[in-house]
C-alpha positions as a Markdown table, in Angstrom:
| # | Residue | x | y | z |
|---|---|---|---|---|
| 1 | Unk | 14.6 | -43.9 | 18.2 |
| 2 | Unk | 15.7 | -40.7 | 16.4 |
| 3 | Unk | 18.2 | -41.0 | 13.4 |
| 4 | Unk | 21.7 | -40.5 | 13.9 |
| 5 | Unk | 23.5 | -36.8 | 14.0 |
| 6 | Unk | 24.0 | -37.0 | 10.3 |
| 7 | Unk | 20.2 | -37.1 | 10.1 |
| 8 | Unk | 18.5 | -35.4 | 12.7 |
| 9 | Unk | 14.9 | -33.4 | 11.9 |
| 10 | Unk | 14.5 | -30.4 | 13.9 |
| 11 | Unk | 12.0 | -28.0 | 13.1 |
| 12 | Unk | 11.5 | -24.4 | 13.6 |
| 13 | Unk | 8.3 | -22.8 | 15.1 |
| 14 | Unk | 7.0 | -19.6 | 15.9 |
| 15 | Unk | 4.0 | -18.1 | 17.2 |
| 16 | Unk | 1.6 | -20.5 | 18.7 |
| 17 | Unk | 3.6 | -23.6 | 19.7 |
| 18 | Unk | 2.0 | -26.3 | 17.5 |
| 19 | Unk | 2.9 | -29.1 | 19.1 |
| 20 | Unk | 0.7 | -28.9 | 21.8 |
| 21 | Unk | 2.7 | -28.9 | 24.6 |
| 22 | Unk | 2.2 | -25.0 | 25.5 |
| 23 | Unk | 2.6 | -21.5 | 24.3 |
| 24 | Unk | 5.8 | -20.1 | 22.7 |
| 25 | Unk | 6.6 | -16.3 | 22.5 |
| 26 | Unk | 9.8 | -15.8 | 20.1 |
| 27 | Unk | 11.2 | -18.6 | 18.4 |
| 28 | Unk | 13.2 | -21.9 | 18.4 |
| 29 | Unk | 14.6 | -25.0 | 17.1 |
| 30 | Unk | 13.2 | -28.3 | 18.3 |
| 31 | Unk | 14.5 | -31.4 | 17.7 |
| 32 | Unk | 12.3 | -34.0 | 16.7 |
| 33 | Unk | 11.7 | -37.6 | 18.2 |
| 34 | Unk | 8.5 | -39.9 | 17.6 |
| 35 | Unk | 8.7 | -40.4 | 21.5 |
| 36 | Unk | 10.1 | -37.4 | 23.3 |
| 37 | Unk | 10.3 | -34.1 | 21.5 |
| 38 | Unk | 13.7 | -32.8 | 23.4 |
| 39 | Unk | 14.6 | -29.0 | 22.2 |
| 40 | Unk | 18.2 | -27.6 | 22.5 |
| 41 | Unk | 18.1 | -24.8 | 20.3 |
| 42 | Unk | 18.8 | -21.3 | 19.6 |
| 43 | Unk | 16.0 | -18.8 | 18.5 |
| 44 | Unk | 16.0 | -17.6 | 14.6 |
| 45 | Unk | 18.2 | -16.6 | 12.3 |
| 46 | Unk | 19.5 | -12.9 | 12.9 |
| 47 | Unk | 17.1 | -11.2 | 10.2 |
| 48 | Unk | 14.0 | -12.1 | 12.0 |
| 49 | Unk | 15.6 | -10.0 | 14.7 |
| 50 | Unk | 14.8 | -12.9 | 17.8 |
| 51 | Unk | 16.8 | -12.2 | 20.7 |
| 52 | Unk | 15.5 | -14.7 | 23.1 |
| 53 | Unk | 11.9 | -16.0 | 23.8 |
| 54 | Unk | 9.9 | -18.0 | 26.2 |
| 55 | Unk | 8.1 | -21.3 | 26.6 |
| 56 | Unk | 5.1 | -22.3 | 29.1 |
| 57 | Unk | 4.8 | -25.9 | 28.8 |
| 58 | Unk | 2.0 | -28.4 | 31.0 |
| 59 | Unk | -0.4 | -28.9 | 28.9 |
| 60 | Unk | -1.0 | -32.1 | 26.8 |
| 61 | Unk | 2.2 | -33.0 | 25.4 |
| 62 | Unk | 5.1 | -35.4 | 26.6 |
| 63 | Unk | 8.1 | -32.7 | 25.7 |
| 64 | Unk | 10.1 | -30.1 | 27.1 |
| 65 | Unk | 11.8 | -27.1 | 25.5 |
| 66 | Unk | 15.0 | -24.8 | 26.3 |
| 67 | Unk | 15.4 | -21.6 | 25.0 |
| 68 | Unk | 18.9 | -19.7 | 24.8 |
| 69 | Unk | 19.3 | -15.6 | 24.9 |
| 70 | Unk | 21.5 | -15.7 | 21.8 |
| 71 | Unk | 20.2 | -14.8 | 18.4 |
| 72 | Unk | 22.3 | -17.4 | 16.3 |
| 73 | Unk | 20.9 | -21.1 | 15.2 |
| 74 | Unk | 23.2 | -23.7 | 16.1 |
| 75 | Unk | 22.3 | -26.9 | 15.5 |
| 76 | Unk | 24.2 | -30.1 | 14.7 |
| 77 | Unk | 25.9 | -30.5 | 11.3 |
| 78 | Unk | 24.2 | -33.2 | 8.9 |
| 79 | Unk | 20.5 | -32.1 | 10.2 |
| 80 | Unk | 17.2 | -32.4 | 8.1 |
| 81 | Unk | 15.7 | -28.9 | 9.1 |
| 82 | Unk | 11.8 | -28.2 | 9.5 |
| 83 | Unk | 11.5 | -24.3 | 9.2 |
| 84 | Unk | 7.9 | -24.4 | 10.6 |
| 85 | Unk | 7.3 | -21.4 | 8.7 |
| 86 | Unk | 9.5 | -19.8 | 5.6 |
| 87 | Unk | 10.6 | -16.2 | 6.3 |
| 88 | Unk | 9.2 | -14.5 | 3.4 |
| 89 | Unk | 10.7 | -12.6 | 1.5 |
| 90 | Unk | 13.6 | -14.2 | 3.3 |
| 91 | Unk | 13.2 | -18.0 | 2.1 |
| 92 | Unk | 17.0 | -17.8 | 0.5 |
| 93 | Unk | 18.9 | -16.6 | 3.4 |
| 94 | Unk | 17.0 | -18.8 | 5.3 |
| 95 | Unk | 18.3 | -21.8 | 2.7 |
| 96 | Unk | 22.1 | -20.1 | 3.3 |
| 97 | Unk | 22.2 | -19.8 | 6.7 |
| 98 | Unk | 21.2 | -23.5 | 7.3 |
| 99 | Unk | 23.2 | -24.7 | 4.5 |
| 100 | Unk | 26.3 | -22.4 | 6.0 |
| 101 | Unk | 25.6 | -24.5 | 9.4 |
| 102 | Unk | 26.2 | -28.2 | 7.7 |
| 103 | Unk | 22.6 | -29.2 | 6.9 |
| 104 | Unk | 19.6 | -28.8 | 4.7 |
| 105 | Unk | 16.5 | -27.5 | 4.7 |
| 106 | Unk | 13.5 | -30.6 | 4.1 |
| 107 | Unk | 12.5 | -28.5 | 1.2 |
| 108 | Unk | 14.5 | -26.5 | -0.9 |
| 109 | Unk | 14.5 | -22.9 | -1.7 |
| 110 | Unk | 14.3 | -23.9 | -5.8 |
| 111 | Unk | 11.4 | -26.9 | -4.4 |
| 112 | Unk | 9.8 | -24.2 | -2.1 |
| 113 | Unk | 8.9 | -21.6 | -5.1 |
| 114 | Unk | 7.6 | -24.6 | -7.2 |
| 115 | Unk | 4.9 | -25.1 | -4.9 |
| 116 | Unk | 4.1 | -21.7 | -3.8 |
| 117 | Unk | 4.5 | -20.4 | -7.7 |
| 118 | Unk | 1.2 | -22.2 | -8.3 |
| 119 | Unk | 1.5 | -21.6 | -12.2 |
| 120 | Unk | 4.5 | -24.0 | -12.0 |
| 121 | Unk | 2.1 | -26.8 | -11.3 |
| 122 | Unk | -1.4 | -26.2 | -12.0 |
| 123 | Unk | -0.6 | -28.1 | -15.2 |
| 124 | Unk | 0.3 | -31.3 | -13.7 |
| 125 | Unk | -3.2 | -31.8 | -12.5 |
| 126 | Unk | -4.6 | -30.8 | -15.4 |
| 127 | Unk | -8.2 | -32.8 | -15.0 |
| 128 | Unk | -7.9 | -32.6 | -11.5 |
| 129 | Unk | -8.1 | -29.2 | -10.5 |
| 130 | Unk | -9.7 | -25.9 | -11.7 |
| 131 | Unk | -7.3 | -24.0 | -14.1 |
| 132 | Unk | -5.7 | -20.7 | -12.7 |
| 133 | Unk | -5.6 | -17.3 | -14.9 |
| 134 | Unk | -3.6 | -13.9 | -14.3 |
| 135 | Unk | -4.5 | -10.8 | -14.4 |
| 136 | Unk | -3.4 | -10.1 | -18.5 |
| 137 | Unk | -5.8 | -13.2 | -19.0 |
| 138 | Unk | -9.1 | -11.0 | -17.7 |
| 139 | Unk | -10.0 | -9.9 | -21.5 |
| 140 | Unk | -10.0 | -13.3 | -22.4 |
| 141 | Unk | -12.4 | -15.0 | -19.6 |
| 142 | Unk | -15.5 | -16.2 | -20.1 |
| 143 | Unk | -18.8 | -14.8 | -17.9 |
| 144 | Unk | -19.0 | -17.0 | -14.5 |
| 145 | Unk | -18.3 | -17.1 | -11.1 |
| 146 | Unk | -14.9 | -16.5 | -9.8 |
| 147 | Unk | -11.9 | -16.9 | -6.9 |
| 148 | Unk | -9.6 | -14.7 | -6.7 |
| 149 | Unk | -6.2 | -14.8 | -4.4 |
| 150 | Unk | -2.3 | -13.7 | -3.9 |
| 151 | Unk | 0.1 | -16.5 | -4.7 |
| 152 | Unk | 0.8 | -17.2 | -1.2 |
| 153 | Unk | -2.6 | -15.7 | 0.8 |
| 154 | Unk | -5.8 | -15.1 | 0.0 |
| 155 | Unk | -8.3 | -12.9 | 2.0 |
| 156 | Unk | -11.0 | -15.0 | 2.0 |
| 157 | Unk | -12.5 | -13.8 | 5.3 |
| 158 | Unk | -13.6 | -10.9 | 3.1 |
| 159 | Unk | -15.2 | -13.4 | 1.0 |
| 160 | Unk | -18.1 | -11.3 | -0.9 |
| 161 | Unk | -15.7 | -8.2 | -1.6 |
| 162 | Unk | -11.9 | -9.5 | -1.7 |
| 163 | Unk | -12.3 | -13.3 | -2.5 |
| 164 | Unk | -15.4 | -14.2 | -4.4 |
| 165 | Unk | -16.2 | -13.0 | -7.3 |
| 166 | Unk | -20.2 | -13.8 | -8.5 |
| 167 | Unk | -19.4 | -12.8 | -12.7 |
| 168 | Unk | -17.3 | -10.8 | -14.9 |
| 169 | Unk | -17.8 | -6.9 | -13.5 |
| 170 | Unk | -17.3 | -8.3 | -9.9 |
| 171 | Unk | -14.1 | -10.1 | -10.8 |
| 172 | Unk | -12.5 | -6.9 | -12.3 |
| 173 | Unk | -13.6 | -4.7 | -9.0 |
| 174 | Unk | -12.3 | -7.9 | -6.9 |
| 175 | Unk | -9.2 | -7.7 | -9.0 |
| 176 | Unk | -8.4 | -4.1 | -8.6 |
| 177 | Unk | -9.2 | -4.4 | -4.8 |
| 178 | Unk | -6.4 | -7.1 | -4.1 |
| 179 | Unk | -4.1 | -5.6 | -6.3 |
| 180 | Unk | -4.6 | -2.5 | -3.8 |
| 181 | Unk | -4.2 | -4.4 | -0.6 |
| 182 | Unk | -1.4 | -4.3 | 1.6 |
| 183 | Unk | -1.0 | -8.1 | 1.6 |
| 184 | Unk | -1.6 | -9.3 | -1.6 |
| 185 | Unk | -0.7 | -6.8 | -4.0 |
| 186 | Unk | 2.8 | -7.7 | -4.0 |
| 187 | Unk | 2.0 | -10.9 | -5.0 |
| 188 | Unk | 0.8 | -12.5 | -8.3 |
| 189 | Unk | -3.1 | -12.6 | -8.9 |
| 190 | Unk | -4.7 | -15.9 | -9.0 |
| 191 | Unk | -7.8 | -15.8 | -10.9 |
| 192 | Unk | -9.8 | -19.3 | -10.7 |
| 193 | Unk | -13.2 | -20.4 | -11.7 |
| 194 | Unk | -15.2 | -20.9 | -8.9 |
| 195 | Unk | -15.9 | -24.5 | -8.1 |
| 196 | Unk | -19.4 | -25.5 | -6.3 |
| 197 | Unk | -17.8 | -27.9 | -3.6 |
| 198 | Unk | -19.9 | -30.1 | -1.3 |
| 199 | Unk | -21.2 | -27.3 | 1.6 |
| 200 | Unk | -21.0 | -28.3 | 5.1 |
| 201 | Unk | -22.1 | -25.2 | 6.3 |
| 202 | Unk | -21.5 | -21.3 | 6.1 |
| 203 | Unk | -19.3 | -18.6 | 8.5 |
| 204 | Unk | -20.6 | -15.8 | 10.2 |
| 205 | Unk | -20.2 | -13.9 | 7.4 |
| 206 | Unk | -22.5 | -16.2 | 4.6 |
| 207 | Unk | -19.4 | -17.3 | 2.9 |
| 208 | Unk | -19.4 | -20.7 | 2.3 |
| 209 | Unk | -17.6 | -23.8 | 3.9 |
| 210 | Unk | -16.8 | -26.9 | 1.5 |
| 211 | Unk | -16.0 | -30.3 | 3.1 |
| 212 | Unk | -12.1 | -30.2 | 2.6 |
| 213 | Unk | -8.9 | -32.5 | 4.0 |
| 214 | Unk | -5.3 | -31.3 | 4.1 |
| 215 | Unk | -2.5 | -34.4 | 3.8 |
| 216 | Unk | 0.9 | -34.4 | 4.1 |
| 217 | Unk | 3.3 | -36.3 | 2.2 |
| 218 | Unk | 6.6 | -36.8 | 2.6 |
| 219 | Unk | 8.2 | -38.2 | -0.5 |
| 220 | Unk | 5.1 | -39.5 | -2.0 |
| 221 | Unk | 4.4 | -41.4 | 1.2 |
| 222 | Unk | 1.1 | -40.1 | 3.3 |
| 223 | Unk | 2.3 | -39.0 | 6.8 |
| 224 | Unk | -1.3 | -37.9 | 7.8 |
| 225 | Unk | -4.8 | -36.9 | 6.7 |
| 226 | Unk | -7.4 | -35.1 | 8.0 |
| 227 | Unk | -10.3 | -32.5 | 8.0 |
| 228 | Unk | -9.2 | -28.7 | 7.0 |
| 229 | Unk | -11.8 | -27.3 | 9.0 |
| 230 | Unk | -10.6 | -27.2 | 12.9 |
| 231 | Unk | -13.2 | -27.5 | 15.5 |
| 232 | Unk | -16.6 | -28.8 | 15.5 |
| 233 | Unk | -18.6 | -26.1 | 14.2 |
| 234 | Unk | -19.0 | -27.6 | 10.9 |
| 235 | Unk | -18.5 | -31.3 | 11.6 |
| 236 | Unk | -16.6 | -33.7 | 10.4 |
| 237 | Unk | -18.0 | -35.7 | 7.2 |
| 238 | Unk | -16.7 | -38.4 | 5.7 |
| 239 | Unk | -16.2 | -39.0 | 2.5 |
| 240 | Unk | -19.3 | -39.7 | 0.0 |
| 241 | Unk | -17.1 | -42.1 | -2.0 |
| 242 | Unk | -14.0 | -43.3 | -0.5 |
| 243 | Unk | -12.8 | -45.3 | -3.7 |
| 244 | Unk | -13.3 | -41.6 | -5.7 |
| 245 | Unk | -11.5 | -39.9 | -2.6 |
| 246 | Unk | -8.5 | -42.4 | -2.4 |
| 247 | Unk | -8.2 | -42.5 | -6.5 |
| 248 | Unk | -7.6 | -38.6 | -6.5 |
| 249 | Unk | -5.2 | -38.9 | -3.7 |
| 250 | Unk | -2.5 | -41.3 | -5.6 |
| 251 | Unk | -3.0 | -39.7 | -8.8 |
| 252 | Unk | -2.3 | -36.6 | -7.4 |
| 253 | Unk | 0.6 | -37.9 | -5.4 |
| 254 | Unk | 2.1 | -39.4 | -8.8 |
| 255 | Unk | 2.0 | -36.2 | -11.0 |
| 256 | Unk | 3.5 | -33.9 | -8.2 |
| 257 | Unk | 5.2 | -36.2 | -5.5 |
| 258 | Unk | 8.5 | -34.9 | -7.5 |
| 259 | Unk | 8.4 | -31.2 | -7.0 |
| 260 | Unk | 9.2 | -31.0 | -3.2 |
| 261 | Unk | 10.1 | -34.1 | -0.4 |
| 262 | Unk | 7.5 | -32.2 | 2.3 |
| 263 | Unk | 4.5 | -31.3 | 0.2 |
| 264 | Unk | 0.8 | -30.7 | 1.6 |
| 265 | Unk | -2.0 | -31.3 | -1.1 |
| 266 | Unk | -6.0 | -30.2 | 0.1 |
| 267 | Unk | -8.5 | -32.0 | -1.5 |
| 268 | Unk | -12.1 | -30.7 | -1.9 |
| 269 | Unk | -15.7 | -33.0 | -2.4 |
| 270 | Unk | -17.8 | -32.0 | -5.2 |
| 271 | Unk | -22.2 | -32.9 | -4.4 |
| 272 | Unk | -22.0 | -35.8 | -6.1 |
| 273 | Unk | -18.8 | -37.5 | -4.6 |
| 274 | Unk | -15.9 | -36.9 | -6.6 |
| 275 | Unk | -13.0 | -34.6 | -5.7 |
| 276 | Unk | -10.7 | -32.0 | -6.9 |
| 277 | Unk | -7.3 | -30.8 | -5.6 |
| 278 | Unk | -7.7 | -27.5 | -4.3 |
| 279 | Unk | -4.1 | -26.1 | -4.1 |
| 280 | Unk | -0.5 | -27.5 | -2.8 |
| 281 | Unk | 1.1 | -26.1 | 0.2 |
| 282 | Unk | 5.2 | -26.0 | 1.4 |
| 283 | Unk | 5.1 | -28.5 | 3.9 |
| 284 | Unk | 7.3 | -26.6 | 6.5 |
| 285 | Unk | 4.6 | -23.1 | 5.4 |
| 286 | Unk | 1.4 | -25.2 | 6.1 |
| 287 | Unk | -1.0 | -25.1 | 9.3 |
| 288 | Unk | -2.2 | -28.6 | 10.3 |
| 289 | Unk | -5.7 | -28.4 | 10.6 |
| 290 | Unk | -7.2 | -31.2 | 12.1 |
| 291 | Unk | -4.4 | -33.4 | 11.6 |
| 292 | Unk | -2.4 | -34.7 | 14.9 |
| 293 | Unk | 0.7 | -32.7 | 15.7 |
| 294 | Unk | 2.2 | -35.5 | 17.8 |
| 295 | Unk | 1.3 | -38.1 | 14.5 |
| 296 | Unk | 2.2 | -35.9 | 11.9 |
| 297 | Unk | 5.7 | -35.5 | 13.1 |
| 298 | Unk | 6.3 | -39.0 | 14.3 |
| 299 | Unk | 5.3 | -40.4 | 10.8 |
| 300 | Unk | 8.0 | -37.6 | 9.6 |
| 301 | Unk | 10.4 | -38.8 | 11.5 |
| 302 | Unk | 9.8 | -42.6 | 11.0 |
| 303 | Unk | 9.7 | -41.6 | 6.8 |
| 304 | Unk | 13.3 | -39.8 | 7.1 |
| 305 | Unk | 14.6 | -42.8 | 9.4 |
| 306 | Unk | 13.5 | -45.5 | 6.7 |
| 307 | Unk | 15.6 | -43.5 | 4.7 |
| 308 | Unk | 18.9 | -43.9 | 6.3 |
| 309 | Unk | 18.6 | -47.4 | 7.5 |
């Protein structure tokens, strides 16, 4: 069963309706159960600028949804709220308005910008994950190969001009280009080394796919695991070493299960079977690849109701 009122999950989702059961056009609140996923909601909070939306449902799922023509959240007092994706730059009124209705958000504000702030981190996993440099640090690098993203999105469908950069020269014309862009140069720079992952294959465009899993966590506990790489155009490989694959996972888990209670870590395989954490991801921010909607949030609810019995 669902927790009580004083403990409630519902999430917020907009754009395509992730939950499999249809298509959603403007936003809403959904409350959460592991069996029937009810929704009596109002769409967004008024600086999204939501009047109303709508919701085609018979597809796979087992749920229904409601949406109201108002344009203010209401939702019970003593909730645990999803935001299915942070309003950035907004992620603090977000935090007020919920807080203003009686509940919480599942990650903070303050344990939001700890994960997407990925120099606030990046020394936890020291020896587990490639170091990350800014933009001052250029001078200082070293010839090699070289990623390159914003602190929040990366443009790595432009892979060979705006993403990867093959040495030094091509990192600072990389460099200059993002700080350019529309997107990203209003975000920090992320300079990594380039890591030579296990390929499973290559895009349209020749830029290459690693074999890479997303999990979620939810206070150090794995809700679900999976392959990051949707579909079946690349496959779906397993693990060359499972011990080296399930070693990473708790030792990653145990240096940052603290920063945030809904945290997403991706893991990539290097040729020779040992793995590397990628980045960490906002729970409530992240897409879920291959995992199961339907699982995913009935383990989330299950974790939160172990809590409060």
């Amino acid at each position: 069963m669902i927790p009580t009122a004083e403990c409630s999950i519902w999430l917020r989702v907009a754009g395509r309706f992730d939950l499999t059961i249809g298509e959603l056009s403007g936003q809403l609140w959904l409350k959460l159960s592991p069996s029937v996923l009810s929704a009596d909601g109002r769409p967004g909070p008024r600086y999204h600028g939501f009047a109303h939306g709508s919701l085609s449902t018979g597809h796979r799922g087992r749920g229904r949804a409601i949406l109201h023509g108002s344009n203010l959240v209401e939702i019970p007092r003593g909730s645990l709220v999803v935001p299915r994706f942070r309003s950035i730059p907004f992620g603090a009124e977000l935090e007020q308005e919920v807080l203003s209705s009686g509940s919480r958000l599942v990650n903070s504000y303050r344990e939001h910008r700890s994960i997407a702030d990925l120099y606030s981190w990046v020394h936890l996993l020291e020896g587990l994950t490639a170091p990350a440099y800014g933009v001052e640090d250029i001078p200082r690098l070293p010839e090699g190969a070289y990623f390159l993203k914003g602190e929040t999105n990366s443009k790595k469908a432009d892979w060979f001009t705006s993403a990867f950069a093959p040495d030094r020269e091509a990192l600072l014309q990389v460099a200059f280009r993002l700080m350019a862009d529309e997107l990203i140069g209003s975000q920090k720079l992320v300079i990594r080394p380039f890591q030579d992952y296990r390929a499973i294959g290559e895009d349209v465009t020749g830029r290459p796919i690693f074999h890479e899993r997303r999990a979620f966590y939810y206070r150090g506990r794995l809700l679900s695991e999976a392959h990051y790489w949707s579909g079946d155009e690349y496959g779906r490989p397993e693990p060359l070493q499972l011990e080296s694959y399930a070693a990473i996972q708790a030792e990653a888990i145990g240096r940052v299960g603290e920063l945030a209670p809904f945290l997403v870590v991706d893991y990539a395989e290097y040729e020779d079977g040992h793995w590397s954490v990628v980045e960490l991801n906002d729970g409530p921010m992240a897409g879920l690849s291959e995992n199961s909607p339907e699982a995913l949030w009935a383990a989330l609810n299950a974790a939160v109701d172990s809590e409060v019995i």
